[in-house]
TORLO-569002 format. One line per 8 residues: number of its first residue (from 1); for each residue y, z negated, x of C-alpha. Coordinates in pm, whole numbers, always signed. Layout:
N
NUM	Y:Z:X  ... .
END
This chain:
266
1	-2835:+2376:+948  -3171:+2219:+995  -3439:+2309:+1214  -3832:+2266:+1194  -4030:+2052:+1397  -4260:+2161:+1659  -4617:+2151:+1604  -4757:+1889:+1786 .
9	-5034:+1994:+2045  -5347:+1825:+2079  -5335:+1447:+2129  -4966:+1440:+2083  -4711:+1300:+1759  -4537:+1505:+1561  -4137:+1421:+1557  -4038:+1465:+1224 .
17	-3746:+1437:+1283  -3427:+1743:+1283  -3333:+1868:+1614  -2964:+1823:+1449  -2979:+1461:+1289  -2695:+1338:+1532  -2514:+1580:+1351  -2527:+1445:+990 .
25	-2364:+1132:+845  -2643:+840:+838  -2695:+749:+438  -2436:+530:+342  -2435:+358:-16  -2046:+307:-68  -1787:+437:+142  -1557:+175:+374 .
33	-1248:+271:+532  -1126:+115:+886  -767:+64:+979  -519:+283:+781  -109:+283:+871  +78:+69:+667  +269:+325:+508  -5:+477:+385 .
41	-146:+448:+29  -497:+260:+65  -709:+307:-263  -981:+498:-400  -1199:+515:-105  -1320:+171:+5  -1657:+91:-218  -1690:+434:-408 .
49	-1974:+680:-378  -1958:+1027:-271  -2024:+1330:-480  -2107:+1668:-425  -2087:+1931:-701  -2396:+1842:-858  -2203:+1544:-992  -1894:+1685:-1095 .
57	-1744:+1784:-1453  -1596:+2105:-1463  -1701:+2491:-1395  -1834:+2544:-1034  -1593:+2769:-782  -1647:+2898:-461  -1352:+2932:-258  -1320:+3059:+78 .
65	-1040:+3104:+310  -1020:+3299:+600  -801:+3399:+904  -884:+3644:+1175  -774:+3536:+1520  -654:+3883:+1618  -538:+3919:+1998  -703:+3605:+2098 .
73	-941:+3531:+2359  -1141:+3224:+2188  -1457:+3159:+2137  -1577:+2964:+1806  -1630:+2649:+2004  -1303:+2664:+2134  -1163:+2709:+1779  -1336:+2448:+1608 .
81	-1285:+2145:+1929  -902:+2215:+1883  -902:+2203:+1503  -1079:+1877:+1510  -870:+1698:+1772  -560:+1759:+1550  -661:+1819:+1209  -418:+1623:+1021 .
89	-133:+1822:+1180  -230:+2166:+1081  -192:+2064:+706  +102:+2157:+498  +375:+1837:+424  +190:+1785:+111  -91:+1613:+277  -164:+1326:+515 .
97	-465:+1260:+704  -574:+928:+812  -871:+973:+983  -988:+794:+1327  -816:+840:+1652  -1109:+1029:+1814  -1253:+1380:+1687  -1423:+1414:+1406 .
105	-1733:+1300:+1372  -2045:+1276:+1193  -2005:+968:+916  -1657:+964:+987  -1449:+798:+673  -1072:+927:+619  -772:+839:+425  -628:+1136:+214 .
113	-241:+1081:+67  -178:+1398:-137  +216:+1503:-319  +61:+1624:-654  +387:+1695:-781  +712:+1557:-925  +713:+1279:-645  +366:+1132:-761 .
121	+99:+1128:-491  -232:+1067:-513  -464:+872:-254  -815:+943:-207  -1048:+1046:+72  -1354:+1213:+261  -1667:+1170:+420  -1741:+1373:+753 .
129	-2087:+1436:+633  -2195:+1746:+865  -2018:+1811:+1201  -2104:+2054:+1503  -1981:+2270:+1745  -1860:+2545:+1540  -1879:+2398:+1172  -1804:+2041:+1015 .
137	-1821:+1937:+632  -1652:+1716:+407  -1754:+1539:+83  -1543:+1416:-150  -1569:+1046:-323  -1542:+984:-705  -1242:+996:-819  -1136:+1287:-579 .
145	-993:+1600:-787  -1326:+1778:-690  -1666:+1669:-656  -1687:+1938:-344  -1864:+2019:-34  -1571:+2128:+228  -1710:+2326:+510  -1434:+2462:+792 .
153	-1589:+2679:+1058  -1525:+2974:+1299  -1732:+3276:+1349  -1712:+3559:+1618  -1707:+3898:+1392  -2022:+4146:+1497  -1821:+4417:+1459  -1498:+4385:+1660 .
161	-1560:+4023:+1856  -1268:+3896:+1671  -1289:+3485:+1625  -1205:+3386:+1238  -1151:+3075:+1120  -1252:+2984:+753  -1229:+2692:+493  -1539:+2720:+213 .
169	-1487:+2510:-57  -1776:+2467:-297  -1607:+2248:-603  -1639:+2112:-963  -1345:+1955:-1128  -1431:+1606:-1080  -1291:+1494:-1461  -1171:+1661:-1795 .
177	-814:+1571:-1695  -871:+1730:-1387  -1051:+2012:-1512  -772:+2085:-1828  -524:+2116:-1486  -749:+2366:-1323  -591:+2698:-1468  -253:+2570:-1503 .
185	-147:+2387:-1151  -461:+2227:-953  -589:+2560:-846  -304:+2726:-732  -214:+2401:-482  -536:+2395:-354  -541:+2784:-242  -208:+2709:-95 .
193	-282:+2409:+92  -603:+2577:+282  -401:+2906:+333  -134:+2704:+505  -343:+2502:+678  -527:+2773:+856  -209:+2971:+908  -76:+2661:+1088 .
201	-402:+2680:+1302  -354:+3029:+1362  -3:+3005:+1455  -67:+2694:+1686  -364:+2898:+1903  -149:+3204:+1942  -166:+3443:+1628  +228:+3563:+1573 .
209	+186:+3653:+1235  -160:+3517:+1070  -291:+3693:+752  -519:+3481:+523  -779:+3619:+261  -887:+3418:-28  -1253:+3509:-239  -1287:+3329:-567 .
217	-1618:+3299:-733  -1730:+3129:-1046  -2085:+3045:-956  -2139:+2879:-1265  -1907:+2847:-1603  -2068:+2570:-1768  -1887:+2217:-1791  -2129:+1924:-1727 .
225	-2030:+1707:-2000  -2320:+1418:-1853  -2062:+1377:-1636  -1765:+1338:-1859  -1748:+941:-1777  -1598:+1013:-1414  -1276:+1031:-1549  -1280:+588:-1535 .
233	-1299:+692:-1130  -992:+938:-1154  -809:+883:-882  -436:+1011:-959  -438:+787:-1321  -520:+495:-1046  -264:+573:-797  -4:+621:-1058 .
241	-92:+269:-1229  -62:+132:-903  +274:+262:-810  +420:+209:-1144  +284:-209:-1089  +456:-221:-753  +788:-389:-890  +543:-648:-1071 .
249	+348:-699:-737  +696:-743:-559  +765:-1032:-814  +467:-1210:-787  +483:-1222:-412  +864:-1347:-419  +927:-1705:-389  +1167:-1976:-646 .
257	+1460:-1797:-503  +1369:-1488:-660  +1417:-1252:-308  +1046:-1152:-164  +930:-1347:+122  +978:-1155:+484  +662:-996:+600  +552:-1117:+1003 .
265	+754:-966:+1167  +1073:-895:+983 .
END
């Protein structure tokens, strides 16, 4: 996604710097989080690090997800501008995004509230870290179930000019508890959020009845046991702490009379 500099002529500088910078997040030490809802779970995100696979525990997966626009008129532009103006509202009830107001954007820093199951949820976030017209990246921050690179692009097919959409999802388990729930629930939630999700684009640009392929590769079967100590970061034992406190934090904030004070407002 990078390009190389021209060579600079006689008498003149060379810019060493990408023709697509604008398009990556600037480096940024910890992550920080602007205004969220107030319904939303806030934790995880503000002052953590992200982490690619390189950094994560567990086996490395490729996962991509795919949808063919079939019967559309669209070009990849087209399909990628719409996906980022609404991209909370393609995903399944499972999820909520709370990302800025505007598109998304390069350096970009999102909320993430995720049902894991049993009424627990788990809250987390990404960094935009790549976006263009036809392609835009996530990266997950510790404590995330993967240590991933999320890329979602569209492509015009060679063969047939048929637009696709796709999700590719380059991932580690980001913790041994993660990684022991790999076979038996995490991976089967995650195919079916993406394959939603891009069924719910599908449906919303005009596809009647969208089919979506899934391609599973394990790039690499070893577990990074280096890496082992992530699991302090682990974001659902820290969401689940801090729901289960919530009756203690409710105390705390009551007055003498022993009812909680009234929020501004109320």
């Amino acid at each position: 996604m990078t390009t190389q500099p021209a060579q600079p002529g006689n008498g003149e500088q060379a810019d060493l710097s990408p023709r697509d910078a604008a398009n990556w997040a600037k480096h940024v030490t910890t992550l920080k989080l602007g205004e969220v809802p107030a319904e939303a779970i806030n934790l995880n995100v503000t002052g953590k690090r992200v982490v690619g696979p390189i950094q994560g525990f567990g086996k490395l997966w490729q996962k991509t997800y795919r949808v063919e626009l079939t019967g559309l008129q669209t070009t990849p532009a087209e399909v990628i501008a719409t996906w980022k103006q609404a991209f909370g509202s393609f995903w399944p009830r499972s999820g909520r995004y709370y990302g800025p107001l505007t598109a998304i954007a390069p350096g970009d820093v999102a909320l993430l509230n995720l049902d894991v199951g049993g009424g627990a949820k788990l809250s987390t976030g990404v960094l935009v870290l790549y976006a263009d017209d036809e392609s835009f990246t996530f990266m997950t921050p510790q404590g995330h179930i993967f240590a991933a690179w999320i890329t979602f692009s569209a492509a015009g097919a060679e063969r047939d000019g048929v637009t696709a959409a796709q999700v590719q999802v380059l991932l580690r388990a980001n913790d041994p508890i993660y990684e022991l729930g790999m076979p038996i629930v995490i991976s089967r939630r995650e195919d079916r959020f993406w394959q939603q999700t891009l069924a719910n684009l599908a449906r919303h640009l005009g596809v009647a009845d969208p089919a979506v392929t899934t391609a599973v590769i394990c790039v690499d079967r070893k577990r990074q046991w280096s890496n082992a100590r992530n699991v302090w970061h682990n974001a659902g034992v820290r969401t689940a702490l801090y729901t289960l406190g919530a009756p203690l934090r409710a105390f705390r904030r009551a007055p003498s009379g022993g009812q909680e004070a009234p929020r501004d407002g109320e």
